[in-house]
PyMOL Python script that loads the backbone (N, CA, C, O; Angstrom):
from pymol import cmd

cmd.read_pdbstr("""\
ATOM      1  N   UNK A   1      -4.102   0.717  34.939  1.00  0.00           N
ATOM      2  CA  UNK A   1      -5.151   0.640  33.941  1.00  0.00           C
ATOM      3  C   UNK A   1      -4.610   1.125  32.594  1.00  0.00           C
ATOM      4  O   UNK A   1      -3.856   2.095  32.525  1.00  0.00           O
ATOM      5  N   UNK A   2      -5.161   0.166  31.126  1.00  0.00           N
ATOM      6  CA  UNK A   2      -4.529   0.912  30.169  1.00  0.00           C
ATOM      7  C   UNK A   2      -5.444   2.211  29.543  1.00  0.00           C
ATOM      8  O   UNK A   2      -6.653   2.439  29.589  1.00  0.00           O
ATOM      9  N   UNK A   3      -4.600   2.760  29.094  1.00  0.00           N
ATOM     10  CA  UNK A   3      -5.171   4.204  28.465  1.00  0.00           C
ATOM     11  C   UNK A   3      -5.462   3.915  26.403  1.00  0.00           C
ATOM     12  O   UNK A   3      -4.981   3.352  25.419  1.00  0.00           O
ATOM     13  N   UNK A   4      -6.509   4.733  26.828  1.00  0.00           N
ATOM     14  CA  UNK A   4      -6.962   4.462  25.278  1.00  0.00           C
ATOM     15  C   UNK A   4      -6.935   5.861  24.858  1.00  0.00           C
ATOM     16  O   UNK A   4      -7.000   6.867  25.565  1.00  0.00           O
ATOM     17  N   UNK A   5      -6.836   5.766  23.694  1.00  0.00           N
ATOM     18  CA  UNK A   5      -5.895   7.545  23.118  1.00  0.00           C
ATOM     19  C   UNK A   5      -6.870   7.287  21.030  1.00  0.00           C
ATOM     20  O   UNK A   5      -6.988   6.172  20.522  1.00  0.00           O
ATOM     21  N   UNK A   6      -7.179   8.125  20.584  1.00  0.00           N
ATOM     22  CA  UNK A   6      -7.720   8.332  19.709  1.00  0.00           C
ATOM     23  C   UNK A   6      -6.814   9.163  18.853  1.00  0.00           C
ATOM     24  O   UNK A   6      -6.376  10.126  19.483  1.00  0.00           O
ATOM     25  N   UNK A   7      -6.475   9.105  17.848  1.00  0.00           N
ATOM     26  CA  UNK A   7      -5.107   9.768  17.093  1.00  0.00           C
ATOM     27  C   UNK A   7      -5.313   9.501  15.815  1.00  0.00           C
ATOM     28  O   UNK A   7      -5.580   8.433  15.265  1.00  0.00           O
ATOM     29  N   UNK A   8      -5.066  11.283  15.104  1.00  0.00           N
ATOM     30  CA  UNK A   8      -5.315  10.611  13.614  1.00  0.00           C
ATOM     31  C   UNK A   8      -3.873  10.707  13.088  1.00  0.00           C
ATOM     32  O   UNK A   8      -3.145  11.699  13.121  1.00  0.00           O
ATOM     33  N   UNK A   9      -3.577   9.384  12.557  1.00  0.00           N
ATOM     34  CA  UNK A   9      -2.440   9.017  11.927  1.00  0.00           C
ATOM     35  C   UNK A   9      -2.067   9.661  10.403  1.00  0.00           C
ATOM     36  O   UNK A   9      -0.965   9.448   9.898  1.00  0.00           O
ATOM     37  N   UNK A  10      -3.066  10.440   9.751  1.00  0.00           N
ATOM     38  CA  UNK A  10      -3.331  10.454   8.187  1.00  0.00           C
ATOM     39  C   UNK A  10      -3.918  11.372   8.027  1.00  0.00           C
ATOM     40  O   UNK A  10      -5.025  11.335   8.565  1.00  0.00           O
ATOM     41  N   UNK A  11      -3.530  12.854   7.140  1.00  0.00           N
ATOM     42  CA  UNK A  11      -4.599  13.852   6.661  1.00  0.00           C
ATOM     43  C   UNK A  11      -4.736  13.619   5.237  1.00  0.00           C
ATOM     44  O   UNK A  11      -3.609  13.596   4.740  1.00  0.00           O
ATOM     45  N   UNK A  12      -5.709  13.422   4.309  1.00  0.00           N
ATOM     46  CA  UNK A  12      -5.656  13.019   3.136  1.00  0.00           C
ATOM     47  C   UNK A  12      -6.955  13.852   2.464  1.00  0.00           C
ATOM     48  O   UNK A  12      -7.841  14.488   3.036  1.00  0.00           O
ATOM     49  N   UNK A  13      -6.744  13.623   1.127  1.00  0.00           N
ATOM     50  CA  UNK A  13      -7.741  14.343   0.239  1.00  0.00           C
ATOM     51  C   UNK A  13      -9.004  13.362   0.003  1.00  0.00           C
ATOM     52  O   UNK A  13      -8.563  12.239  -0.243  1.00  0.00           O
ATOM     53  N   UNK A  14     -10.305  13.381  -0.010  1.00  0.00           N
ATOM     54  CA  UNK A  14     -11.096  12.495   0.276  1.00  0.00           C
ATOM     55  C   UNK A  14     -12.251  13.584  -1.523  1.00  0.00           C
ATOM     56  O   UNK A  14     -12.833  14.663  -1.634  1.00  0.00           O
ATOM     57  N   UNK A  15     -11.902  12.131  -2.662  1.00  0.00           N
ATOM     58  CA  UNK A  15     -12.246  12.958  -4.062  1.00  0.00           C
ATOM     59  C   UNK A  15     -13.963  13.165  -4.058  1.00  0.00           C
ATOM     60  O   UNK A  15     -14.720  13.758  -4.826  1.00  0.00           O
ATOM     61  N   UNK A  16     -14.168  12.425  -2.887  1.00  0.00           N
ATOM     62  CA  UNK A  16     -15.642  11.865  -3.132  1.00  0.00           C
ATOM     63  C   UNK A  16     -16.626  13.135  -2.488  1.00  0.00           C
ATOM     64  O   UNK A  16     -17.696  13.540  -2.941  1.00  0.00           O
ATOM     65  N   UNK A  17     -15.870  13.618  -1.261  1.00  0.00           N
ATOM     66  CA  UNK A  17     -16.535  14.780  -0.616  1.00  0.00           C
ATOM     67  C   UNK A  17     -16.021  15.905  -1.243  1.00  0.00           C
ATOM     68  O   UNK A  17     -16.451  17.052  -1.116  1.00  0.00           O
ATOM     69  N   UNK A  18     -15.080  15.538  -1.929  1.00  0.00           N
ATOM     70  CA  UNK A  18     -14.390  17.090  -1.699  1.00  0.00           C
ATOM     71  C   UNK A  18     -13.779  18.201  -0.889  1.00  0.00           C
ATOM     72  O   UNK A  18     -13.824  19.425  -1.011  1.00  0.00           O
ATOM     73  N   UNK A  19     -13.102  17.276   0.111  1.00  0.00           N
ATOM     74  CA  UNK A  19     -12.640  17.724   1.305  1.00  0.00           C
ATOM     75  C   UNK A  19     -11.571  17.175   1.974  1.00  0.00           C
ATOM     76  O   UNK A  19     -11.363  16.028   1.579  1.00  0.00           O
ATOM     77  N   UNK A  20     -10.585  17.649   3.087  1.00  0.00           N
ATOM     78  CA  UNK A  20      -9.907  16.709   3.383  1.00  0.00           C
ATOM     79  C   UNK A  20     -10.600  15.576   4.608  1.00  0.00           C
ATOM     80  O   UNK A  20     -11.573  15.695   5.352  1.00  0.00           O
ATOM     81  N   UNK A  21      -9.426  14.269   4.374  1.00  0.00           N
ATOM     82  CA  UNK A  21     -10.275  13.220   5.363  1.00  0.00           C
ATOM     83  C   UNK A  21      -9.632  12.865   6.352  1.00  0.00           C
ATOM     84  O   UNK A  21      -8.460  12.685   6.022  1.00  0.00           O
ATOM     85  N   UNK A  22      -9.786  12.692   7.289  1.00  0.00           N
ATOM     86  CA  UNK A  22      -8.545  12.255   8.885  1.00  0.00           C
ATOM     87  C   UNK A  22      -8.090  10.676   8.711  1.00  0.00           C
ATOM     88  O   UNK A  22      -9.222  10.427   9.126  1.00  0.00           O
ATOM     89  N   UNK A  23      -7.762   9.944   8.587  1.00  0.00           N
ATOM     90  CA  UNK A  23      -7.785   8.593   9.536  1.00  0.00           C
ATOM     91  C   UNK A  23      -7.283   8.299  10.583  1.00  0.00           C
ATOM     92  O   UNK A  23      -6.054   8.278  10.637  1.00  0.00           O
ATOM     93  N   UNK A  24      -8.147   7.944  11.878  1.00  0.00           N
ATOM     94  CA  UNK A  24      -8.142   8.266  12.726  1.00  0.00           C
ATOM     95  C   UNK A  24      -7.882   6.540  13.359  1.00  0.00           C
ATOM     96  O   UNK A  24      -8.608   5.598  13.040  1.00  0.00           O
ATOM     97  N   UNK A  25      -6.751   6.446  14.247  1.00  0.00           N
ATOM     98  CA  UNK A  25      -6.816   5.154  15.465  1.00  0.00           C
ATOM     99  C   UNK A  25      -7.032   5.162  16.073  1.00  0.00           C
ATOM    100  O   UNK A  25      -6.834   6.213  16.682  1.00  0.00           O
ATOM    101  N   UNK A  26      -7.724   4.065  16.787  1.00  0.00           N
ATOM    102  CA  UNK A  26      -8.016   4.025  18.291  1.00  0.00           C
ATOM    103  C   UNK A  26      -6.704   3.507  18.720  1.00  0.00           C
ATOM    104  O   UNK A  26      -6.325   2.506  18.111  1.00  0.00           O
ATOM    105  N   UNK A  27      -5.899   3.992  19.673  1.00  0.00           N
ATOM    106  CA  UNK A  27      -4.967   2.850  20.472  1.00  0.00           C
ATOM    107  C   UNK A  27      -4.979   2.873  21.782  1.00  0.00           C
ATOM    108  O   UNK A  27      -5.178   3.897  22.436  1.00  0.00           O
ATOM    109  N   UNK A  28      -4.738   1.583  22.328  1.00  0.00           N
ATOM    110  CA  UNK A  28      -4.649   1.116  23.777  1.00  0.00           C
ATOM    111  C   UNK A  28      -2.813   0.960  24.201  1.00  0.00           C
ATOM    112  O   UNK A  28      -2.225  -0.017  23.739  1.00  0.00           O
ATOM    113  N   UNK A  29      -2.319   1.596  24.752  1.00  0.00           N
ATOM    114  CA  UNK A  29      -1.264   1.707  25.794  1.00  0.00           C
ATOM    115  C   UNK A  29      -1.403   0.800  26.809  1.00  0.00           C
ATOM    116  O   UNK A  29      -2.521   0.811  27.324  1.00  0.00           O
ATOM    117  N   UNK A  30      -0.354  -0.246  27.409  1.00  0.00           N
ATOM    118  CA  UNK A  30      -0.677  -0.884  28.276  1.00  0.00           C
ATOM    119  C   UNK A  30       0.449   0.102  29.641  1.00  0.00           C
ATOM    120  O   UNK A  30       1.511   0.712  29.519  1.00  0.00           O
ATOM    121  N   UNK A  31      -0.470  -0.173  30.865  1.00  0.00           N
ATOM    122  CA  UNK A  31      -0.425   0.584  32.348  1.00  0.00           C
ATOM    123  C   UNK A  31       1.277   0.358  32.422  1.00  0.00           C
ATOM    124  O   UNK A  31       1.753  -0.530  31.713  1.00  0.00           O
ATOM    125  N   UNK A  32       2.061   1.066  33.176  1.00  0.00           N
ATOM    126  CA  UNK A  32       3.293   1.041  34.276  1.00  0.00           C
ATOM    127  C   UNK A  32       3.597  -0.167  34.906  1.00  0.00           C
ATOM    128  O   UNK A  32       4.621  -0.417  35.541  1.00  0.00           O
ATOM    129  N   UNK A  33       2.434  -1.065  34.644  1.00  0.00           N
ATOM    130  CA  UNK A  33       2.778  -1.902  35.607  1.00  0.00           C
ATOM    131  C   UNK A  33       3.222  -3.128  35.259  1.00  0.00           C
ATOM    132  O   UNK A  33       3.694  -3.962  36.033  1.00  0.00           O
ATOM    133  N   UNK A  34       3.048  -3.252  33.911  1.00  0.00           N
ATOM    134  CA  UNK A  34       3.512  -4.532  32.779  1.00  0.00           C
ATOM    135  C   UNK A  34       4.970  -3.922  31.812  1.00  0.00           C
ATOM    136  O   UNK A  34       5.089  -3.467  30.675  1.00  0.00           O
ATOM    137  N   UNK A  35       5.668  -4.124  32.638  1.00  0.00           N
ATOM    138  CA  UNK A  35       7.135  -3.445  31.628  1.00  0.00           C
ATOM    139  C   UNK A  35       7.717  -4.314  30.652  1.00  0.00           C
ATOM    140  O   UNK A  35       8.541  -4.001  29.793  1.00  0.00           O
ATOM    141  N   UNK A  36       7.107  -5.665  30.911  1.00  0.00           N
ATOM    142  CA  UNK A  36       7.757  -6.933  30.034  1.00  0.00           C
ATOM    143  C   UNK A  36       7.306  -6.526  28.558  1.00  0.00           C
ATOM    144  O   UNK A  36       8.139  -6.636  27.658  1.00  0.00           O
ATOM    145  N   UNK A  37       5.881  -6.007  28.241  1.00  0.00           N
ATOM    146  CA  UNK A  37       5.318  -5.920  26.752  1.00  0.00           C
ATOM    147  C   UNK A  37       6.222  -5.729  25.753  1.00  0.00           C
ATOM    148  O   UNK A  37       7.214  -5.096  26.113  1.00  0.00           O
ATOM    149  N   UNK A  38       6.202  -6.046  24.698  1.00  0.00           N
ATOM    150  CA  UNK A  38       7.282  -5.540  23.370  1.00  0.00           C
ATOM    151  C   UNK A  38       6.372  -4.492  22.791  1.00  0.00           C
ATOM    152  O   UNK A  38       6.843  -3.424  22.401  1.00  0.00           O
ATOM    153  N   UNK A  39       5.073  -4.760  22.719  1.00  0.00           N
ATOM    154  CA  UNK A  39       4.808  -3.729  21.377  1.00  0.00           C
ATOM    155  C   UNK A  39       3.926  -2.079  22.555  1.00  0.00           C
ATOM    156  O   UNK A  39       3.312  -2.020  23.621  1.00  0.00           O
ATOM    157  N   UNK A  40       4.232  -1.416  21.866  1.00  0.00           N
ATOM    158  CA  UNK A  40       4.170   0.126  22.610  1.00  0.00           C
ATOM    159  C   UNK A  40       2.415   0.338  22.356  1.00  0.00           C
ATOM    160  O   UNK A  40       1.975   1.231  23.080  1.00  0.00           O
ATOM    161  N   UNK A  41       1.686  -0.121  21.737  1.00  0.00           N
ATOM    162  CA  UNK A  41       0.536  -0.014  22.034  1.00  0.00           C
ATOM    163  C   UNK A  41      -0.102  -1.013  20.748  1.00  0.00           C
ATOM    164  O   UNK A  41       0.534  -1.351  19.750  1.00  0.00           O
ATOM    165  N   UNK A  42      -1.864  -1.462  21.142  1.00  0.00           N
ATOM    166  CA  UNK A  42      -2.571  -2.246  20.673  1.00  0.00           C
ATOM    167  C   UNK A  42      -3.645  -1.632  19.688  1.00  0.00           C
ATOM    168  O   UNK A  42      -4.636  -1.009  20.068  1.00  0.00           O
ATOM    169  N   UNK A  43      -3.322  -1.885  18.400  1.00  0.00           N
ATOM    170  CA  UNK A  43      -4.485  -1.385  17.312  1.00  0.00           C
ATOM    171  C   UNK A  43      -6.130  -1.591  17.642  1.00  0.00           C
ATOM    172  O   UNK A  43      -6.555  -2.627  17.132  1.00  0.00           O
ATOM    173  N   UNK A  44      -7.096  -0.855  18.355  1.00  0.00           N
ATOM    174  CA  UNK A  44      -8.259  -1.344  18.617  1.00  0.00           C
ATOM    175  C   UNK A  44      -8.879  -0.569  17.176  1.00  0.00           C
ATOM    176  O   UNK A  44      -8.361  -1.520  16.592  1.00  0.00           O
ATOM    177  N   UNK A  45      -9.124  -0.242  16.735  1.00  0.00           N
ATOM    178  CA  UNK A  45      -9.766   0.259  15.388  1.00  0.00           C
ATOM    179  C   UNK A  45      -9.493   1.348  14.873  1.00  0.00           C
ATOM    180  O   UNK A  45      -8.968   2.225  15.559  1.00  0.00           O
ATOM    181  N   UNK A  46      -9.892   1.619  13.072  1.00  0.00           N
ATOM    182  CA  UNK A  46      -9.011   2.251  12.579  1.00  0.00           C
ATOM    183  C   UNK A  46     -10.420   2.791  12.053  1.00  0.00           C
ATOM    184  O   UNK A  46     -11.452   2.138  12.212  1.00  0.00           O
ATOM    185  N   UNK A  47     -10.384   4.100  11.378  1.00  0.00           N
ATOM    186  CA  UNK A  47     -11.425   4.318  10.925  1.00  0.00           C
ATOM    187  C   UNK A  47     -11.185   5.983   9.925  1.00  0.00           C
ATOM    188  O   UNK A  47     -10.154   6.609  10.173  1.00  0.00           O
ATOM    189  N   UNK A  48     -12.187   6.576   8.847  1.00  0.00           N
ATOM    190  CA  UNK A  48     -12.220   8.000   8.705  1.00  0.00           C
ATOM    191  C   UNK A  48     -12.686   8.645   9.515  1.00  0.00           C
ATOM    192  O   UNK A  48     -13.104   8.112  10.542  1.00  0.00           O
ATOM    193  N   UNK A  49     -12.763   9.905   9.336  1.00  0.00           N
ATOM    194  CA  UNK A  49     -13.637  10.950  10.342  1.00  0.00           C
ATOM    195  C   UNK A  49     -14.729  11.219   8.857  1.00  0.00           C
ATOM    196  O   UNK A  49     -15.352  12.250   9.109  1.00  0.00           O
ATOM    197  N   UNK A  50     -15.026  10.848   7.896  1.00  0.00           N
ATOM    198  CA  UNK A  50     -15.661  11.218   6.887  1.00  0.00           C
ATOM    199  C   UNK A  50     -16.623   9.854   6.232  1.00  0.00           C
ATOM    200  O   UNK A  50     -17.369   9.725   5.261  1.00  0.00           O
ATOM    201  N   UNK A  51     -16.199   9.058   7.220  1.00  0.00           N
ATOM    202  CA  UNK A  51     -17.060   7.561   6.785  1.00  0.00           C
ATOM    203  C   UNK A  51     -18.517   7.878   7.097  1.00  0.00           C
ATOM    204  O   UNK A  51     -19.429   7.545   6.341  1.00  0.00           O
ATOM    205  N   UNK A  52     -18.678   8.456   8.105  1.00  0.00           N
ATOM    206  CA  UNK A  52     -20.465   8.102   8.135  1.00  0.00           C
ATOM    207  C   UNK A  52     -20.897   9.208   6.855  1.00  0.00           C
ATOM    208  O   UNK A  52     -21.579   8.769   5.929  1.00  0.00           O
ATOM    209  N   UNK A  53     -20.498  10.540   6.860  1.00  0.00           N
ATOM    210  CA  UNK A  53     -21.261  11.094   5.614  1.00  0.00           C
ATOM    211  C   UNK A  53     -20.904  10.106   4.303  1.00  0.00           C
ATOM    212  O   UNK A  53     -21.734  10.384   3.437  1.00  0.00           O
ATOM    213  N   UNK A  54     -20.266   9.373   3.962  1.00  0.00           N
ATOM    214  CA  UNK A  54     -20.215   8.693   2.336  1.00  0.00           C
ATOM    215  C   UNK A  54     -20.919   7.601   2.682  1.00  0.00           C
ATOM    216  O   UNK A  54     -21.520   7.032   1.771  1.00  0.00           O
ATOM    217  N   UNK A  55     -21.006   7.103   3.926  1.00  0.00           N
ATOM    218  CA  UNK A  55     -22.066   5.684   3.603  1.00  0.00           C
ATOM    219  C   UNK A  55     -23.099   6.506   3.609  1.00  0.00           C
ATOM    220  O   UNK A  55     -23.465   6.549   2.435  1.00  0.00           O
ATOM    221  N   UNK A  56     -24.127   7.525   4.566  1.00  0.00           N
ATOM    222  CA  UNK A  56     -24.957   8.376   4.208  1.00  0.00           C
ATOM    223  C   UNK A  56     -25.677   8.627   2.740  1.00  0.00           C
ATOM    224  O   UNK A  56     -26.794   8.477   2.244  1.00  0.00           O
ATOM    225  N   UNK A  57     -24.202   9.159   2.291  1.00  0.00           N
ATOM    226  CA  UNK A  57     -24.576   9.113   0.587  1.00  0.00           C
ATOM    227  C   UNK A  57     -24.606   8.175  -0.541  1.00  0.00           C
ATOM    228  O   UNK A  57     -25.100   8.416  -1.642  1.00  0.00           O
ATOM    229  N   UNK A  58     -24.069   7.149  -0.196  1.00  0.00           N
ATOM    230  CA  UNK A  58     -23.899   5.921  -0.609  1.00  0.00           C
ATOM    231  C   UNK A  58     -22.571   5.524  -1.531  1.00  0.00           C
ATOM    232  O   UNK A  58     -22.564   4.799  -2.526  1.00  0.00           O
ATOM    233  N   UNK A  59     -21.599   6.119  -0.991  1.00  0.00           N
ATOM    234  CA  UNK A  59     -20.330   5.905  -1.900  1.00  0.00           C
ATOM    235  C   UNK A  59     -19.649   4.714  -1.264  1.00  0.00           C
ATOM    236  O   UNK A  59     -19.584   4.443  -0.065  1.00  0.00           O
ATOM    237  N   UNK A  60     -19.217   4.138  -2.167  1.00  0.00           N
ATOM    238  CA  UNK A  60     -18.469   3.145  -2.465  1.00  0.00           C
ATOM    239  C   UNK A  60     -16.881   3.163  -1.797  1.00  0.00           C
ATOM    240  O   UNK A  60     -15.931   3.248  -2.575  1.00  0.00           O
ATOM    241  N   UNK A  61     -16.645   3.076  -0.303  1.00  0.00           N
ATOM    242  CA  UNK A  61     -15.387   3.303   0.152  1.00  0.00           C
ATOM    243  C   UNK A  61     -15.356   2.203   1.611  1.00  0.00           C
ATOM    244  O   UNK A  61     -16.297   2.054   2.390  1.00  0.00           O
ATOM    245  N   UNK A  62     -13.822   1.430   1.702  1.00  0.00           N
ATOM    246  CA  UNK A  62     -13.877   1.089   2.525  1.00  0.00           C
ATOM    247  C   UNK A  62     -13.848   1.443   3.923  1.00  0.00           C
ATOM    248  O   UNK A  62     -13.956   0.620   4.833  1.00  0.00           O
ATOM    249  N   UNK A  63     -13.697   2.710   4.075  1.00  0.00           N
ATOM    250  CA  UNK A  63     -14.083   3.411   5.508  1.00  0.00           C
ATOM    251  C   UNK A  63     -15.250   3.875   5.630  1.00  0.00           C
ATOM    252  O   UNK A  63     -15.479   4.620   6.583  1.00  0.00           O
ATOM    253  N   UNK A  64     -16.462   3.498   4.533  1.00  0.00           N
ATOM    254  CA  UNK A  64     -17.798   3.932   4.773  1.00  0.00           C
ATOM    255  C   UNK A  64     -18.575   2.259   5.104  1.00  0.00           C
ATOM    256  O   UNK A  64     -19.791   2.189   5.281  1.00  0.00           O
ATOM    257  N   UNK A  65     -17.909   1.328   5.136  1.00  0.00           N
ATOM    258  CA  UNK A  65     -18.245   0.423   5.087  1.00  0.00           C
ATOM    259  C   UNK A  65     -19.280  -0.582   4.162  1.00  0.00           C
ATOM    260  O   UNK A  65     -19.955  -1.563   4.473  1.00  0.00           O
ATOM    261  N   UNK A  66     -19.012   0.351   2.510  1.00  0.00           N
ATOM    262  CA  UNK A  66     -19.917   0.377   1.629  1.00  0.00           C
ATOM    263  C   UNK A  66     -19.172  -0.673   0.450  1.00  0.00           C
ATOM    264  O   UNK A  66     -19.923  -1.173  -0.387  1.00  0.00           O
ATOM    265  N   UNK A  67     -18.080  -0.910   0.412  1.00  0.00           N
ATOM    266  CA  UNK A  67     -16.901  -1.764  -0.061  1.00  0.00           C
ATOM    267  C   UNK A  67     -15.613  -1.688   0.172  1.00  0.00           C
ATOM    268  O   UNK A  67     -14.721  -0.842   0.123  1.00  0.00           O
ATOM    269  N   UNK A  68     -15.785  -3.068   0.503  1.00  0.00           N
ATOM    270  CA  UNK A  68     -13.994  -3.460   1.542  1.00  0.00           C
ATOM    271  C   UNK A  68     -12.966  -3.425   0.421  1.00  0.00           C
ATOM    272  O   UNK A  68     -11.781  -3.315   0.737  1.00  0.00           O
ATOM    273  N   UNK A  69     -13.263  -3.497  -0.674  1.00  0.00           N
ATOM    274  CA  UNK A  69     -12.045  -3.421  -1.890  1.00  0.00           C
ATOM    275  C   UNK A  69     -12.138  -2.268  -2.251  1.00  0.00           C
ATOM    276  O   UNK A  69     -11.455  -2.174  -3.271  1.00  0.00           O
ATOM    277  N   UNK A  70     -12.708  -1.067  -1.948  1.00  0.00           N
ATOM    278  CA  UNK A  70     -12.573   0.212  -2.650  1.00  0.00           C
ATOM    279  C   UNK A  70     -11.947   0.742  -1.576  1.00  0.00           C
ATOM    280  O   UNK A  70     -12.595   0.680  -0.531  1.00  0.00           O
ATOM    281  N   UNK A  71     -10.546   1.402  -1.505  1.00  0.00           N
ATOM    282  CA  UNK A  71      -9.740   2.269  -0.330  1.00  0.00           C
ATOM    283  C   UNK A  71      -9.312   3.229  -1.559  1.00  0.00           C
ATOM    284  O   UNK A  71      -8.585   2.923  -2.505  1.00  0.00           O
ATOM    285  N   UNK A  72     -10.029   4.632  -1.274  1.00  0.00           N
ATOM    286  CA  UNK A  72      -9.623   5.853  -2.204  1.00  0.00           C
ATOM    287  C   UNK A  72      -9.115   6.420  -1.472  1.00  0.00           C
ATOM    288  O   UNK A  72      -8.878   7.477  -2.057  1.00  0.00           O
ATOM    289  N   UNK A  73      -8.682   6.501  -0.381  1.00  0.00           N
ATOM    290  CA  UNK A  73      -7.796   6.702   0.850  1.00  0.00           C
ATOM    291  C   UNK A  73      -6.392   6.804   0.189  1.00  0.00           C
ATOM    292  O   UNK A  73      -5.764   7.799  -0.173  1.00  0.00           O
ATOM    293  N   UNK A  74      -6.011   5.164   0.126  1.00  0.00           N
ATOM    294  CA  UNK A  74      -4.711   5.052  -0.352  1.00  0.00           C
ATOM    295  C   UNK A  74      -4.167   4.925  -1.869  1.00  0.00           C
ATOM    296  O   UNK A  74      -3.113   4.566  -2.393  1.00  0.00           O
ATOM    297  N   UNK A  75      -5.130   5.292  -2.207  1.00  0.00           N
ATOM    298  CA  UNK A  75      -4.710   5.172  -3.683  1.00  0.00           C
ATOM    299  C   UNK A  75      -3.468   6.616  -4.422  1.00  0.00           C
ATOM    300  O   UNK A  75      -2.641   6.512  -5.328  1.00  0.00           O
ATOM    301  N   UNK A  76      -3.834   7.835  -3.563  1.00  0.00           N
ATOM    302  CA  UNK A  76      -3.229   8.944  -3.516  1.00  0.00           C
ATOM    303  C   UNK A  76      -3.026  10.013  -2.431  1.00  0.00           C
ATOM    304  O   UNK A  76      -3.874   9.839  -1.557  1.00  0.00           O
ATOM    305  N   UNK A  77      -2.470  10.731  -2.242  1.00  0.00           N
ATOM    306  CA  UNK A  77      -2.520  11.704  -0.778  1.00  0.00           C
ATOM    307  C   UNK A  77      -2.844  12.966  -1.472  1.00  0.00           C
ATOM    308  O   UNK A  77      -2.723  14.007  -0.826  1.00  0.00           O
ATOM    309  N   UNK A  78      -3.278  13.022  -2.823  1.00  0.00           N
ATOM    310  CA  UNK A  78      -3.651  14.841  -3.043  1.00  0.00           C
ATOM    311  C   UNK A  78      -3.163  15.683  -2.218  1.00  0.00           C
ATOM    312  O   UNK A  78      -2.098  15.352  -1.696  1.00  0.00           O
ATOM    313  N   UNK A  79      -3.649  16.763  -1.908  1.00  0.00           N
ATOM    314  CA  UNK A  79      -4.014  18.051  -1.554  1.00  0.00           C
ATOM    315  C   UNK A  79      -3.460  17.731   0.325  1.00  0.00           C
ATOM    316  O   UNK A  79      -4.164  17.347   1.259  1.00  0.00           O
ATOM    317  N   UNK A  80      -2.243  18.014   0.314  1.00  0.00           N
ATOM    318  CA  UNK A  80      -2.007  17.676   1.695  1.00  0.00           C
ATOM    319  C   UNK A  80      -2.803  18.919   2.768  1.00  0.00           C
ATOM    320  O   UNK A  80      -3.659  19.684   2.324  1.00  0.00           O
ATOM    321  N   UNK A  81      -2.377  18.933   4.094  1.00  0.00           N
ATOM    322  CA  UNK A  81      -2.398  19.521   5.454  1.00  0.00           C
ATOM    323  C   UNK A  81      -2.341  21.113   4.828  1.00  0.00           C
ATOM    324  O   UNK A  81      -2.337  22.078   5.592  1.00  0.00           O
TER     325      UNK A  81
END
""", "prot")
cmd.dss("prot")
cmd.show_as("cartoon", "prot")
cmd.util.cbc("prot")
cmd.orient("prot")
């Protein structure tokens, strides 16, 4: 069976809360029992840990799902870990 694993790839400065923001993957690992695969695991979704409070508030970010062209994510890494 494959294993699904939740991992945040990204600690970043998030200008809108004022806080830092995770981005977090879902990934799927495929089982022991398929050794042929090339790729080491499957992107099932990508997401913040800070998206539901900014759509909440109504900001404008593509991990709040409030606009797909606004990523303030990547625009800078501020204030690291």
């Amino acid at each position: 069976m494959a294993h699904i694993v939740r991992q945040v790839v990204k600690t970043l400065w998030c200008d809108y809360l004022s806080q830092k923001a995770e981005l977090i993957e879902e990934r799927v690992y495929p089982c022991d029992l398929i050794p042929d695969l090339t790729a080491e695991f499957q992107l099932r979704s990508r997401w913040c840990a800070l998206g539901r409070a900014c759509n909440l508030a109504g900001y404008p970010c593509r991990w709040a799902y409030t606009n797909p062209e606004r990523d303030p994510l990547e625009l800078r890494e501020g204030p690291s870990k």
